[in-house]
N, CA, C, O and CB atoms as a CASP TS submission, in Angstrom:
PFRMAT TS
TARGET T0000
AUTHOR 0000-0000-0000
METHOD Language model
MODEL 1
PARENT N/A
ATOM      1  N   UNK     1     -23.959  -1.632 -17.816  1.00  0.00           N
ATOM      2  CA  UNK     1     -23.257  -1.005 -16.716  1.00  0.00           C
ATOM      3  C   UNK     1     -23.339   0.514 -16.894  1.00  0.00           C
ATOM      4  O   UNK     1     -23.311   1.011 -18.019  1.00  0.00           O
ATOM      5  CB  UNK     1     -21.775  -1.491 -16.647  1.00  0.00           C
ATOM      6  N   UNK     2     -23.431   1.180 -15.886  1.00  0.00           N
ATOM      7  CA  UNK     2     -23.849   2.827 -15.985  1.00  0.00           C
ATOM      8  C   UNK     2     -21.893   3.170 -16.011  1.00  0.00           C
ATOM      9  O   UNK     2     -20.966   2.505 -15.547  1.00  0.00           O
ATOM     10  CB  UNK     2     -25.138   3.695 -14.066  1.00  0.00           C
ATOM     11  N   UNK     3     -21.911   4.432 -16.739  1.00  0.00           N
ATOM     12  CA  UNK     3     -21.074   5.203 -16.973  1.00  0.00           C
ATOM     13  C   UNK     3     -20.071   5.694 -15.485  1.00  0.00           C
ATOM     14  O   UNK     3     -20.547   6.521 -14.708  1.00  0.00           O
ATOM     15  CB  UNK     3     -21.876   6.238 -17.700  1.00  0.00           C
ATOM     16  N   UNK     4     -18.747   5.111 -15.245  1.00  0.00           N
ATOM     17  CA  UNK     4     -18.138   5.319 -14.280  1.00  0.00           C
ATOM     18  C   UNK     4     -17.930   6.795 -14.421  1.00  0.00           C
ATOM     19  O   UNK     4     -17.942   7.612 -15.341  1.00  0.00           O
ATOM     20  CB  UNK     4     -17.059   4.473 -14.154  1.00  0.00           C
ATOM     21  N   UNK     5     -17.658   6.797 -12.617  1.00  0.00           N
ATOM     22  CA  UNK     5     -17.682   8.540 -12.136  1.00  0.00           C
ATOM     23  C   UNK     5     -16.715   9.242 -11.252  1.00  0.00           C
ATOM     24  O   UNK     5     -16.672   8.498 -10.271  1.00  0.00           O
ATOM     25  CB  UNK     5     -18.922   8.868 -11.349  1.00  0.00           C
ATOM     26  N   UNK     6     -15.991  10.141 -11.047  1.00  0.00           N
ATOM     27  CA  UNK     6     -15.448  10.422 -10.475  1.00  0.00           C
ATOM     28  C   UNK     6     -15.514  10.059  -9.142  1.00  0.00           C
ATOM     29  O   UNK     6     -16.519   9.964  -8.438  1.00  0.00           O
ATOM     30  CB  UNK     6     -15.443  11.221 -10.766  1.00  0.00           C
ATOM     31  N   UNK     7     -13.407   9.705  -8.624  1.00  0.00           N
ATOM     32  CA  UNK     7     -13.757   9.634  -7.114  1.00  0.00           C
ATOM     33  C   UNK     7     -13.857  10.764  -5.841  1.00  0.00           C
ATOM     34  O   UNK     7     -13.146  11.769  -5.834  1.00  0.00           O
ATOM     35  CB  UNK     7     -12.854   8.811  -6.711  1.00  0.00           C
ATOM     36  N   UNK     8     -15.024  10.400  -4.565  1.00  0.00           N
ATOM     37  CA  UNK     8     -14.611  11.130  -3.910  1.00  0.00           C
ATOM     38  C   UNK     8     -13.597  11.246  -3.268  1.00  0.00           C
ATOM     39  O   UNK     8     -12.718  10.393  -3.389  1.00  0.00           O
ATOM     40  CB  UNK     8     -15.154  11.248  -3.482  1.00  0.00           C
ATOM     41  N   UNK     9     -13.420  12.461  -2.307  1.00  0.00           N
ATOM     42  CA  UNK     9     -12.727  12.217  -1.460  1.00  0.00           C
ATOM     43  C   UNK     9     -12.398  10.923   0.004  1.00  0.00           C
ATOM     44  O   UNK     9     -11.341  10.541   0.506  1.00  0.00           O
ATOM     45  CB  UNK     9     -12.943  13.207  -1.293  1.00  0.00           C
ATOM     46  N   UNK    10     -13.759  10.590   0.276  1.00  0.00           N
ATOM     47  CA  UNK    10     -13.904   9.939   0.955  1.00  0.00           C
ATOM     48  C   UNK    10     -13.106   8.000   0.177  1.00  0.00           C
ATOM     49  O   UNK    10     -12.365   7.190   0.735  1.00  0.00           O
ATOM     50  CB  UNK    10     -15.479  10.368   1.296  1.00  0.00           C
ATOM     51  N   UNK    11     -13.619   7.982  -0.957  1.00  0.00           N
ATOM     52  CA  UNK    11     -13.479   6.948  -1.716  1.00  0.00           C
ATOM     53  C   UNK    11     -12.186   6.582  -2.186  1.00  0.00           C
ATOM     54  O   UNK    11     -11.811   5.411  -2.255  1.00  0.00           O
ATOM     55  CB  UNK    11     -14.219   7.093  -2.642  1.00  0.00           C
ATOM     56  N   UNK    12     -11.139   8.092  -2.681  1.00  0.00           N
ATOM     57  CA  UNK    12     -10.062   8.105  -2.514  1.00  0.00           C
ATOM     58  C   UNK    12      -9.029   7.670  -0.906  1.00  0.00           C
ATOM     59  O   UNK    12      -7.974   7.036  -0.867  1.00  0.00           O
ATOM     60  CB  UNK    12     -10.063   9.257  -3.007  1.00  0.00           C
ATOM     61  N   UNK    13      -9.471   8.015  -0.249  1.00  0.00           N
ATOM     62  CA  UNK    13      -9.086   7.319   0.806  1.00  0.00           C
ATOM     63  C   UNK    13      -9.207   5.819   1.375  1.00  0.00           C
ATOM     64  O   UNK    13      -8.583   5.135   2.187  1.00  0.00           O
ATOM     65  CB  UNK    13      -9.494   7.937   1.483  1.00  0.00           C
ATOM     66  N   UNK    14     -10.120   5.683   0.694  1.00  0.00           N
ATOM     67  CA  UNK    14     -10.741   4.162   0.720  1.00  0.00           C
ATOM     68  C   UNK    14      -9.593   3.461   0.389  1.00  0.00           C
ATOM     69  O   UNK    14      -8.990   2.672   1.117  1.00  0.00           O
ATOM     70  CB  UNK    14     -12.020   3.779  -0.357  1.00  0.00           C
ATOM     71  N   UNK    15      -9.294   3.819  -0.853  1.00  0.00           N
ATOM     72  CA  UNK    15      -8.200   3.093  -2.287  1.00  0.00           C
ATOM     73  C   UNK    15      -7.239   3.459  -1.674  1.00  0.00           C
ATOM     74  O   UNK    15      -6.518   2.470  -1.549  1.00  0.00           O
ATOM     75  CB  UNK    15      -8.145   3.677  -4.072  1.00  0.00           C
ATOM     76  N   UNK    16      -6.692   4.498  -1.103  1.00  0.00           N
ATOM     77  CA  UNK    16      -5.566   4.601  -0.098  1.00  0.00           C
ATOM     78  C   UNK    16      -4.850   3.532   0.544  1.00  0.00           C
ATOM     79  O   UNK    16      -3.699   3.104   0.455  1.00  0.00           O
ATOM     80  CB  UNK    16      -5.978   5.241   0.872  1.00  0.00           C
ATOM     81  N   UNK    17      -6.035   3.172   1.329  1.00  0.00           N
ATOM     82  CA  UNK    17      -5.875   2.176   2.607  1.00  0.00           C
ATOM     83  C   UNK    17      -5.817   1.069   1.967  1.00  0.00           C
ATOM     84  O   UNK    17      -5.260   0.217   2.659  1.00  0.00           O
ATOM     85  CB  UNK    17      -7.012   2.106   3.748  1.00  0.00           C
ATOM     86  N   UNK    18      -6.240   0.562   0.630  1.00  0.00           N
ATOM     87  CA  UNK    18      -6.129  -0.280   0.150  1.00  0.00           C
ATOM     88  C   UNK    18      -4.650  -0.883  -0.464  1.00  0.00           C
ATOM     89  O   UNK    18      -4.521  -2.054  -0.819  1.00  0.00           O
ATOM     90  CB  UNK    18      -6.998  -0.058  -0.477  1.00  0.00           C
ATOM     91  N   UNK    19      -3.632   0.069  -0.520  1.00  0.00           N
ATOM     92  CA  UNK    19      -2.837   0.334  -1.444  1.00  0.00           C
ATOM     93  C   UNK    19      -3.200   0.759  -2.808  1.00  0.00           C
ATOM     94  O   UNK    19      -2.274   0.543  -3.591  1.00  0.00           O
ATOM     95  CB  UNK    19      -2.208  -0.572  -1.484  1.00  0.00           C
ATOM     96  N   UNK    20      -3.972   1.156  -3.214  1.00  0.00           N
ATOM     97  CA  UNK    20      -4.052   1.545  -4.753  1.00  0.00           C
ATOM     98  C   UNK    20      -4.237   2.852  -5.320  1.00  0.00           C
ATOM     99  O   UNK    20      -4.981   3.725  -4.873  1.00  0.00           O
ATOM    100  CB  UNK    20      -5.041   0.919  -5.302  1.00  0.00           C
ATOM    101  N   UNK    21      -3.514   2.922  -6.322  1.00  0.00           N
ATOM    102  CA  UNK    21      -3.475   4.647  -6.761  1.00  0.00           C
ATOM    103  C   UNK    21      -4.602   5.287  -6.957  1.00  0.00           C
ATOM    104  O   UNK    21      -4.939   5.185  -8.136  1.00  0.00           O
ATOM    105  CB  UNK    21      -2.811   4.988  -8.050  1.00  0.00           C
ATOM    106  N   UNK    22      -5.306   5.877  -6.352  1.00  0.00           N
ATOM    107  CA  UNK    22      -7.011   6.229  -6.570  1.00  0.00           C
ATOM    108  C   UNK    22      -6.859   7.163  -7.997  1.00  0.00           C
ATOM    109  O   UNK    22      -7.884   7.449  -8.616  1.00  0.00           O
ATOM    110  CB  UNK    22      -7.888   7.361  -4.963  1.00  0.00           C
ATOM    111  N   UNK    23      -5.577   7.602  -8.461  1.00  0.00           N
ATOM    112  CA  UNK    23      -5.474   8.248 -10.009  1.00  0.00           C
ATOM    113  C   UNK    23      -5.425   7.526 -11.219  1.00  0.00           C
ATOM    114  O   UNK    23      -5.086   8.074 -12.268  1.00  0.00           O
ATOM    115  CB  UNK    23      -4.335   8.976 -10.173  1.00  0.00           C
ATOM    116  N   UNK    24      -5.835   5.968 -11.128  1.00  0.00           N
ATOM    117  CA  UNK    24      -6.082   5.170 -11.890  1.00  0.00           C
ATOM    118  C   UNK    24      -7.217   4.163 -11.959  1.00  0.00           C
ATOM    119  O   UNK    24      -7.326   3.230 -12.754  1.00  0.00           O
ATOM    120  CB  UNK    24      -5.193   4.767 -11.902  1.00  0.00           C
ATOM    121  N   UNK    25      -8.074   4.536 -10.945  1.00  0.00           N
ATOM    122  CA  UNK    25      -9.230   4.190 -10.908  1.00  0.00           C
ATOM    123  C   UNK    25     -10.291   5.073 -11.271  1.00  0.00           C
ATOM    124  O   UNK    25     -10.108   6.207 -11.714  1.00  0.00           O
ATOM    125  CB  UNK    25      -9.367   3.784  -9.884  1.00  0.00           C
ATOM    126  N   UNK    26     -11.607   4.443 -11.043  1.00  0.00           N
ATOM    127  CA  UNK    26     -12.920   5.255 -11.448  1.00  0.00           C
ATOM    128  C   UNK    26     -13.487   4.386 -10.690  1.00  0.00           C
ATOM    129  O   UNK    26     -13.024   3.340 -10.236  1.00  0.00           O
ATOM    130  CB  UNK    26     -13.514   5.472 -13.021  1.00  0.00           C
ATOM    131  N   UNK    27     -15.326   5.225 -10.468  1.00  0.00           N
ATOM    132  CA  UNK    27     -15.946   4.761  -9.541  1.00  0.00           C
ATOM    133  C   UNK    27     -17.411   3.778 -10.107  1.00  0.00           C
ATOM    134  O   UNK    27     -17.692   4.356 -11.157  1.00  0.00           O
ATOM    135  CB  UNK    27     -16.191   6.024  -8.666  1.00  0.00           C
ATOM    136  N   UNK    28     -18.058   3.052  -9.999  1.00  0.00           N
ATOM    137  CA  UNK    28     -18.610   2.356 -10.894  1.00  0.00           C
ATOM    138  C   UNK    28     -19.694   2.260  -9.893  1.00  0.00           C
ATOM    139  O   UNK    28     -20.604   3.014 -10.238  1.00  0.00           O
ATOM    140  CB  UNK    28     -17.881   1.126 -11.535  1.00  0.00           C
ATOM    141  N   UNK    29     -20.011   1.540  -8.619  1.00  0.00           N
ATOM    142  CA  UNK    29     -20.913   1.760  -7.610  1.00  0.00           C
ATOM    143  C   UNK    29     -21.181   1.162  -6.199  1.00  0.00           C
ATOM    144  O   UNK    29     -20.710   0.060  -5.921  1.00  0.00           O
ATOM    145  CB  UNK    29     -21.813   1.624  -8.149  1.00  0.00           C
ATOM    146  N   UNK    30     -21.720   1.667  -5.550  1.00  0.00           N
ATOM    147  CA  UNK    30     -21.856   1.333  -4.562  1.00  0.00           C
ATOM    148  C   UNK    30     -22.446   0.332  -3.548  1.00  0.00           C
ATOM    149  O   UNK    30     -23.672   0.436  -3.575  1.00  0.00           O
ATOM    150  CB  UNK    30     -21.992   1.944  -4.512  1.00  0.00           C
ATOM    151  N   UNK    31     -22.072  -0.512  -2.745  1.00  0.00           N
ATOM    152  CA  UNK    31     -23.206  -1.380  -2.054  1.00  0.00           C
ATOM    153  C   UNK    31     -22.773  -1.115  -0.686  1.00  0.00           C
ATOM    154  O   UNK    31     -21.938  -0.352  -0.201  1.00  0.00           O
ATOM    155  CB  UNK    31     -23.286  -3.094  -2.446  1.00  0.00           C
ATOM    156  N   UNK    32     -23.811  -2.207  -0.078  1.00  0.00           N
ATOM    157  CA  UNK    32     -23.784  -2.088   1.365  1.00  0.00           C
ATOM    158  C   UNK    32     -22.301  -1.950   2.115  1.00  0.00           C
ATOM    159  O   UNK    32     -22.102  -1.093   2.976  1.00  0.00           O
ATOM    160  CB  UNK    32     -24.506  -3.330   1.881  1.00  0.00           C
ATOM    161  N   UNK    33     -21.376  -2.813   1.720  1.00  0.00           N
ATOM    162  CA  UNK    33     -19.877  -3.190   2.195  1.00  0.00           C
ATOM    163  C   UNK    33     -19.225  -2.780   1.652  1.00  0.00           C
ATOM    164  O   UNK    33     -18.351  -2.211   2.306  1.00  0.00           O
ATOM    165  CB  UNK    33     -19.384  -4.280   2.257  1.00  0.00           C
ATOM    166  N   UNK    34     -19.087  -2.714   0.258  1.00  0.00           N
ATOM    167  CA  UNK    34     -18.084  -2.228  -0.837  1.00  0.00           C
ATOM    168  C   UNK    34     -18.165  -1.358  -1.578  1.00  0.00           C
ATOM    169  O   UNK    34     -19.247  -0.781  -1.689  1.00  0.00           O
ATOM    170  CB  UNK    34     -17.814  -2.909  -1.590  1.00  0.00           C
ATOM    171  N   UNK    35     -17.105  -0.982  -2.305  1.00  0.00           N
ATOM    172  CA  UNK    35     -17.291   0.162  -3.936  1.00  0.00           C
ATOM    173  C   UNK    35     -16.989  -0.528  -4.551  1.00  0.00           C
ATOM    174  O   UNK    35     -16.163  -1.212  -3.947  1.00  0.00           O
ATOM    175  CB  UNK    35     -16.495   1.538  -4.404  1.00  0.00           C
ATOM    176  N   UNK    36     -17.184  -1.024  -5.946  1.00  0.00           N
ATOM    177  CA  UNK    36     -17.075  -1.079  -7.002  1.00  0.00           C
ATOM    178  C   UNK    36     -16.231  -0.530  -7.813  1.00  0.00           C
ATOM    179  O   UNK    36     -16.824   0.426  -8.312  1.00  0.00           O
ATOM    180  CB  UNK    36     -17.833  -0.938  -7.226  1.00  0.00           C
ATOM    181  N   UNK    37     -14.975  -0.608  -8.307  1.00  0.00           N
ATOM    182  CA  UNK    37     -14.466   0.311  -9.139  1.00  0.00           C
ATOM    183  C   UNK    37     -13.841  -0.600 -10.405  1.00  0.00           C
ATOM    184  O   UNK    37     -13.808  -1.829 -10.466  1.00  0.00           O
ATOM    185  CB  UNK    37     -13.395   1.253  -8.321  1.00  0.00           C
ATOM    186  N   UNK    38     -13.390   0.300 -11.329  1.00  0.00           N
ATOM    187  CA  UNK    38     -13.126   0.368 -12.129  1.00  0.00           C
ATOM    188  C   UNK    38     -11.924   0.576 -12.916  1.00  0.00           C
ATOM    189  O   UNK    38     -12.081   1.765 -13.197  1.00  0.00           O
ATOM    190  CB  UNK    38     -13.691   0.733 -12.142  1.00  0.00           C
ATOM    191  N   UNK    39     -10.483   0.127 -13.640  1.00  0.00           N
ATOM    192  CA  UNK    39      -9.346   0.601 -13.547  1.00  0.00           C
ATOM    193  C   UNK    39      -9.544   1.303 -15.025  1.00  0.00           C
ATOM    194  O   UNK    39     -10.107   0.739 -15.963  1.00  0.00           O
ATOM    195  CB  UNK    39      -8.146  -0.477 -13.214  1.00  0.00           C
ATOM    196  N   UNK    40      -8.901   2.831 -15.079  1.00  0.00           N
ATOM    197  CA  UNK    40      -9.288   3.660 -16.149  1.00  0.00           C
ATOM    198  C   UNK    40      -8.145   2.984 -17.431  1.00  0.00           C
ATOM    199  O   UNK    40      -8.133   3.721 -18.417  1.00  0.00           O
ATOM    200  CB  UNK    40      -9.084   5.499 -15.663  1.00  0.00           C
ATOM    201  N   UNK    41      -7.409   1.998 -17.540  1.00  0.00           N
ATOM    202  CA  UNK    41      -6.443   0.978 -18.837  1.00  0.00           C
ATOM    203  C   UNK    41      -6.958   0.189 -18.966  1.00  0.00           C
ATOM    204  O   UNK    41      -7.650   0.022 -19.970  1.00  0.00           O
ATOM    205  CB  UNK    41      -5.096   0.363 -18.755  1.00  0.00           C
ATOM    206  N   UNK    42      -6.850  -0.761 -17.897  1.00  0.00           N
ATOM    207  CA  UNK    42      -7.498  -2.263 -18.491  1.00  0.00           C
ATOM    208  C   UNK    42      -8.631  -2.703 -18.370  1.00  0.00           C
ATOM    209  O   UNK    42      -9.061  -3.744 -18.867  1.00  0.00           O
ATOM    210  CB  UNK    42      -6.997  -3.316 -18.068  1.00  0.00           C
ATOM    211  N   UNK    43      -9.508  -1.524 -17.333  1.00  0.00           N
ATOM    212  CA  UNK    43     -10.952  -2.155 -17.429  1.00  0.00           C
ATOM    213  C   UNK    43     -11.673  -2.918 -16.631  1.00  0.00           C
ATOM    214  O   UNK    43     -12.875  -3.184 -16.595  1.00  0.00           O
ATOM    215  CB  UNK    43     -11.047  -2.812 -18.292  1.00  0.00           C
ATOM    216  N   UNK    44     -10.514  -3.315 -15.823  1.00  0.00           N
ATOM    217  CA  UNK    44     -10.576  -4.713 -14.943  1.00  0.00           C
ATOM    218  C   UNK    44     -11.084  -3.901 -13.802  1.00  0.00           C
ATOM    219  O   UNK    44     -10.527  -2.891 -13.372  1.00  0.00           O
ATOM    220  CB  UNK    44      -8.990  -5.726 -14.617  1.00  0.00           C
ATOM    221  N   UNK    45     -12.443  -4.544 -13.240  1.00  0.00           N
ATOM    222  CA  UNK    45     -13.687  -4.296 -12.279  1.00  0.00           C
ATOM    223  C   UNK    45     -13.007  -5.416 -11.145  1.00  0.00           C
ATOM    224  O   UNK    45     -12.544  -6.540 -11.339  1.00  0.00           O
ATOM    225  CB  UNK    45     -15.552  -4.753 -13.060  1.00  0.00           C
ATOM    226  N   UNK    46     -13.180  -4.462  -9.649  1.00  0.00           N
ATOM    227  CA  UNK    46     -12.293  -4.246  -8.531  1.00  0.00           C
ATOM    228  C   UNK    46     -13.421  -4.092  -7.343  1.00  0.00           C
ATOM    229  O   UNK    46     -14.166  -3.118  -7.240  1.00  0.00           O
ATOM    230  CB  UNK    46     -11.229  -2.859  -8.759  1.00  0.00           C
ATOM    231  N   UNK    47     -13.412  -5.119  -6.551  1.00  0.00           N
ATOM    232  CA  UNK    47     -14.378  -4.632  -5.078  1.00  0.00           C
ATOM    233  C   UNK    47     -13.425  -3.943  -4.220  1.00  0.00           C
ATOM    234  O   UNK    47     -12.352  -4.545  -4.266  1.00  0.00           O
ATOM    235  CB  UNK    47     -15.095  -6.028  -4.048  1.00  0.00           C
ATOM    236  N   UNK    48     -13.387  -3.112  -3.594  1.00  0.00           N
ATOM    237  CA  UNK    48     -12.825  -3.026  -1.941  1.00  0.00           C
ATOM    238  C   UNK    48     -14.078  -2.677  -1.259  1.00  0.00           C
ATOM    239  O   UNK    48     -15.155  -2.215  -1.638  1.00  0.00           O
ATOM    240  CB  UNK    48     -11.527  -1.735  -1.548  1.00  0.00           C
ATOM    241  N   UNK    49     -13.368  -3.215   0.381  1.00  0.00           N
ATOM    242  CA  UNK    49     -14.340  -2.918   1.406  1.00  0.00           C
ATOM    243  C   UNK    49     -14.349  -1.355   1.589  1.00  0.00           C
ATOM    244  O   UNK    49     -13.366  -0.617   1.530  1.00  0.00           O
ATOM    245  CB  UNK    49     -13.986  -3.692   2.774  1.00  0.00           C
ATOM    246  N   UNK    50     -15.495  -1.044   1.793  1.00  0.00           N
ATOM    247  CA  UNK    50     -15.867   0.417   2.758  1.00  0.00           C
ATOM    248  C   UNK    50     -15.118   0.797   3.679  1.00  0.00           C
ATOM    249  O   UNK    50     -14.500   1.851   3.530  1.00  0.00           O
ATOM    250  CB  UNK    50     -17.054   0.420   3.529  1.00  0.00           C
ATOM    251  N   UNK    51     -14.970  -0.011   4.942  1.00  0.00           N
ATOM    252  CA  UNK    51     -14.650   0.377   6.195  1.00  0.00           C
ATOM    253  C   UNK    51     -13.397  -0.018   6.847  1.00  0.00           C
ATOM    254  O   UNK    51     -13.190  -0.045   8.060  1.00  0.00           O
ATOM    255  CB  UNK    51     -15.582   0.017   6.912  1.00  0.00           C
ATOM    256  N   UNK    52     -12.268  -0.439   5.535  1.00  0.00           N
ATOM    257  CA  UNK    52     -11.541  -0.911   5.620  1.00  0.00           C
ATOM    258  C   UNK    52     -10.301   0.504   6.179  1.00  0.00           C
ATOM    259  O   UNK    52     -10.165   1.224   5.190  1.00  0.00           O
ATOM    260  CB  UNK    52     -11.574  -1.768   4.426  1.00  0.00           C
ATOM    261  N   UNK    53      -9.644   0.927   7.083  1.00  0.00           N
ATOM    262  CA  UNK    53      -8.864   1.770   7.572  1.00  0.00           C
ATOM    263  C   UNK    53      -9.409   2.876   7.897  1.00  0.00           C
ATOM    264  O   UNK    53      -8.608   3.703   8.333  1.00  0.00           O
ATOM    265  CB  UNK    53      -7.971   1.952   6.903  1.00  0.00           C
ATOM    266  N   UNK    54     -10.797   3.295   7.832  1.00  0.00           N
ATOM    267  CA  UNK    54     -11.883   4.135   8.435  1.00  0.00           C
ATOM    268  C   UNK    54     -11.516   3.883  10.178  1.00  0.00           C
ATOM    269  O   UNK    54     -11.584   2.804  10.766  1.00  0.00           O
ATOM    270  CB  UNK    54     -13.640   3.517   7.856  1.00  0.00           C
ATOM    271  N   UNK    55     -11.111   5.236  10.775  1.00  0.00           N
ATOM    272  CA  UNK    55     -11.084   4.972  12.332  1.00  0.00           C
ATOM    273  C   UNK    55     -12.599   5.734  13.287  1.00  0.00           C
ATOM    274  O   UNK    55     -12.692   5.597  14.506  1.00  0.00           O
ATOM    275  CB  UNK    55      -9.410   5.799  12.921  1.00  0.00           C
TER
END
């Protein structure tokens, strides 16, 4: 697995809409629908959708 990376802005908003603290995540990668992330304690690997609260 490649070295998780800072979130953007855009991505932070993502995790927003998701409910989740985007200050405890990291970014791991990208696909067609989703991000990939990463929680910076336990480690535990996380899909959300892309376009999820995007207007």
């Amino acid at each position: 697995m490649k070295q998780p990376k800072r979130l953007t802005c855009e991505q932070k908003r993502c995790l927003s809409a998701h409910s989740l603290n985007w200050k405890e995540w990291m970014f791991v990668e990208e696909t067609e629908f989703c991000y990939r992330i990463i929680n910076k304690k336990t480690g535990a690997i996380k899909s959300v959708d892309k376009f999820r609260g995007r207007r």
